[in-house]
C-alpha positions in Angstrom: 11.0 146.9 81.7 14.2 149.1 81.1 14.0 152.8 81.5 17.0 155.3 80.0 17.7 158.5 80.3 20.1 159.4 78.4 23.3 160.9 79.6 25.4 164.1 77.8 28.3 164.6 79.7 29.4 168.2 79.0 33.2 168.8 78.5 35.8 170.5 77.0 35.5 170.8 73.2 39.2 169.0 73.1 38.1 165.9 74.7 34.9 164.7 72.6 37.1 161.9 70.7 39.2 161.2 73.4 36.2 160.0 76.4 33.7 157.4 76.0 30.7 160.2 75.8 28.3 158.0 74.3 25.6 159.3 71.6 23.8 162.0 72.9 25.7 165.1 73.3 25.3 168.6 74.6 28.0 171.1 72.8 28.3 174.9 73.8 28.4 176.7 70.1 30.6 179.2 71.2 33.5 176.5 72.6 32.9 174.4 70.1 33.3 176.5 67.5 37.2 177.5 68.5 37.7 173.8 68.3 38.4 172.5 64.6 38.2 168.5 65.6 35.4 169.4 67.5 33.4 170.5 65.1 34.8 167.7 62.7 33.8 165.5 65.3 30.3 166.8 66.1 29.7 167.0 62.1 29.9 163.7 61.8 27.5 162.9 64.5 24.9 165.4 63.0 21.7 164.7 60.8 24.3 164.4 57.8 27.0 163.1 59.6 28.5 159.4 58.7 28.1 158.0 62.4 23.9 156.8 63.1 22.1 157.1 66.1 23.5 159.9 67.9 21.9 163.3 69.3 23.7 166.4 69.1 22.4 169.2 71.3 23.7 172.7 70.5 23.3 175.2 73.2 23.5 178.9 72.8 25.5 179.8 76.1 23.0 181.7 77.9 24.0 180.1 81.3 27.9 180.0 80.6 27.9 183.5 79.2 24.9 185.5 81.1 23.1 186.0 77.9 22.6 183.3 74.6 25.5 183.6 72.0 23.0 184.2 68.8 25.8 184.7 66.6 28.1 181.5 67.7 24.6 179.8 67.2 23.9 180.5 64.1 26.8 180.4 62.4 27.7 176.7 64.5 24.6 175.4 63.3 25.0 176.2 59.5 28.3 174.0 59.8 27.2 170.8 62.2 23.6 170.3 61.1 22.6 169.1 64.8 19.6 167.1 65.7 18.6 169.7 68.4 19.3 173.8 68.5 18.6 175.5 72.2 16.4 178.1 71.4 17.8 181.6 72.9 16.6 182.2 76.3 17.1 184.8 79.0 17.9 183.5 82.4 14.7 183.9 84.7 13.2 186.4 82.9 9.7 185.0 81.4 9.1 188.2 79.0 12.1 187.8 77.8 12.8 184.7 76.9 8.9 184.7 74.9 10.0 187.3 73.1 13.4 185.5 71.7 11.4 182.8 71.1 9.0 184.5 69.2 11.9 185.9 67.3 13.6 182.6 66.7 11.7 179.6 66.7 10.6 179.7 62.7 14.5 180.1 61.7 15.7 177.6 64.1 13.1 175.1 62.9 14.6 175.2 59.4 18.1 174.6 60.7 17.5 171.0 63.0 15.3 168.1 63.8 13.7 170.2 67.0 14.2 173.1 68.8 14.4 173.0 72.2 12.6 176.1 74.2 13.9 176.8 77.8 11.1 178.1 80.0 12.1 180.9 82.5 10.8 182.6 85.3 12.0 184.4 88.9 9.5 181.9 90.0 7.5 178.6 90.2 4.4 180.3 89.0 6.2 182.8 86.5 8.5 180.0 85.1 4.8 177.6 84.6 3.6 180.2 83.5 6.3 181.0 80.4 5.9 177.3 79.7 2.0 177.5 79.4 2.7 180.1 76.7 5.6 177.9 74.9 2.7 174.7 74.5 1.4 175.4 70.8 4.7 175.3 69.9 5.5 171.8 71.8 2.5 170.4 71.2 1.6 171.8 67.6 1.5 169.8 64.8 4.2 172.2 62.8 7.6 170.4 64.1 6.8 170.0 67.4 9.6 171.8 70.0 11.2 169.6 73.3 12.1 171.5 76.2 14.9 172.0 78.3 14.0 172.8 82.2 17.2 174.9 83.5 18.6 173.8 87.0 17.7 177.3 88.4 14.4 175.3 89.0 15.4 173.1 91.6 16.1 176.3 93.7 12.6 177.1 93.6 9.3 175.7 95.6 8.5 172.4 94.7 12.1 171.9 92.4 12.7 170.8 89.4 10.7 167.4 90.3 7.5 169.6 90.2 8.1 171.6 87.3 8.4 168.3 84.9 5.1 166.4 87.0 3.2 169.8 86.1 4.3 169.4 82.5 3.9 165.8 82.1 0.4 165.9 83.9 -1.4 169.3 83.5 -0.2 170.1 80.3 0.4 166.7 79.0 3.8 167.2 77.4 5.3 164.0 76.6 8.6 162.9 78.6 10.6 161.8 75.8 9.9 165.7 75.4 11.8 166.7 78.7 15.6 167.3 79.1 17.1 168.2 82.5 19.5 170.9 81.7 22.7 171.1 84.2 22.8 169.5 87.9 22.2 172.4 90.7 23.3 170.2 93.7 22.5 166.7 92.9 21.8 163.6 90.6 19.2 162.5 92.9 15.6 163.7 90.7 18.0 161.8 87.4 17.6 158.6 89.4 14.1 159.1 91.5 12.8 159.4 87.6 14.7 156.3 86.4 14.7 154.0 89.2 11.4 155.1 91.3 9.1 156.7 88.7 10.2 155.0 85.8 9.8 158.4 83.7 11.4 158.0 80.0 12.3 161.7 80.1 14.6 163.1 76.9 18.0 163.0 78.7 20.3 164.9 81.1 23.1 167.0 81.1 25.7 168.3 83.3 29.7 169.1 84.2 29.9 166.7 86.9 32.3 164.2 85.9 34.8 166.9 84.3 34.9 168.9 86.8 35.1 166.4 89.8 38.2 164.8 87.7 40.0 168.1 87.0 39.4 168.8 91.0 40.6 164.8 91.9 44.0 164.9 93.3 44.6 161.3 94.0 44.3 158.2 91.4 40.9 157.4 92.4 37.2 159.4 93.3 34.5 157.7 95.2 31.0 158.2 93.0 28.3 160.2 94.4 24.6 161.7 93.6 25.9 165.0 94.5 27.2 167.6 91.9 31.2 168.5 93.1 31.2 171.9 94.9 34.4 173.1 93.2 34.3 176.2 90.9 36.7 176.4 88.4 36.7 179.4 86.3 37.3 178.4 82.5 37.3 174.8 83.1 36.9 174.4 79.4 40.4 175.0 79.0 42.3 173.2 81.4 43.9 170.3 80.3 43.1 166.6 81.8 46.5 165.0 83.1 46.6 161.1 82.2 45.1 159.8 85.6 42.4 162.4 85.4 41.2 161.4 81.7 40.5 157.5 83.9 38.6 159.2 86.2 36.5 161.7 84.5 35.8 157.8 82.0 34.9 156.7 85.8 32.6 159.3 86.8 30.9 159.3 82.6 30.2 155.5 83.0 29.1 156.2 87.2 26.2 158.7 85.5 25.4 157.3 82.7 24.7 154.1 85.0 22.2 156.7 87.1 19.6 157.0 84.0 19.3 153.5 83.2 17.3 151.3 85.5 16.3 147.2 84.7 13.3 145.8 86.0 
């Protein structure tokens, strides 16, 4: 039995074509945008793109930014044709984030394949609760939404473990349903659901490899489960020196490796 969870490493917009990123993809709309061979190169890995079997996640910013880009959305979407559109969201606010997706999810349905929701809350019970609200739409027969559990969740009782084992088995959302959006301080619930649990969930996301490369000051980084604690403001735009292309490759293929287990 193999299980895979598919990895999208999240990088700048410049170096889509140039690292081995695989085919499923998380893009920022308003970095990619800015980016003319990124969006060439994310076109042609979208529903009418020349280049099969790849997944391309377009995110509206909310965590980047503070608050979702609706505009760089939109207008992002009309050129790439993605697979997936994050639906807006507002970051731990339950109310809020029902209400844009009240006010989105019919548009947003027309544009992609699915719409992923993001459930918020400024806690367990408020975040289960937005997520109880979000089900017809998940579970409806009407294109059918995935979601996207933020990594704010693992910071709360019971972490991000328990929010997807309450959605999987109280509200019976399927996994292939589930994505893992960002890393808060480890890998480790990526590979306790691939290697221990054996949990198909949708895929995963996060910074890590970029991040740790653009920090690695010597030739070579040892791989770990935790997430690099280096903040680098605008790390979007700095620019990967030759040595530090090999390792960011390194630390893609390390976590990629994470969400695939044989057995």
């Amino acid at each position: 039995m193999t299980v895979r969870i598919p990895f999208a490493p999240v990088l700048g917009p410049r170096y889509y074509q140039e690292l081995d990123v695989g085919h499923y993809h998380m893009l920022q709309a308003h970095l990619v945008r800015e980016d003319a061979g990124a969006m060439h190169w994310a076109y042609e890995r979208g529903r009418d793109g020349k280049f099969r079997g790849h997944k391309v996640i377009l995110d509206c910013g909310t965590w980047e930014l503070g608050e979702p880009d609706v505009d760089s959305l939109y207008s992002t979407a009309m050129t790439l044709h993605p697979q997936i559109i994050v639906c807006p969201d507002s970051f731990q606010d339950r109310e809020g984030t029902l209400k844009l997706a009240e006010e989105h999810v019919s548009r947003l349905r027309m544009m992609c394949d699915t719409v992923m929701l993001v459930p918020q809350g400024d806690s367990m019970a408020s975040w289960c609760e937005c997520l109880d609200y979000m089900l017809p739409w998940v579970l409806g027969n009407d294109k059918p939404c995935c979601i996207g559990v933020p990594k704010v969740v693992e910071s709360y009782p019971g972490g991000r473990v328990g929010a997807v084992i309450y959605a999987i088995e109280h509200l019976g959302i399927p996994p292939n349903r589930i994505h893992l959006l960002g890393v808060w301080d480890t890998l480790w619930e990526v590979d306790l659901f691939s290697s221990q649990w054996r949990i198909p969930l949708m895929g995963f996301d996060t910074t890590w490899p970029f991040l740790d490369a653009l920090d690695c000051h010597i030739t070579a980084k040892v791989p770990s489960l935790d997430r690099p604690k280096v903040v680098i403001e605008d790390w979007h735009e700095w620019e990967l020196k030759g040595w530090q292309k090999m390792v960011a490759k390194m630390n893609i293929a390390y976590v990629r490796r994470i969400g695939v287990t044989n057995g």
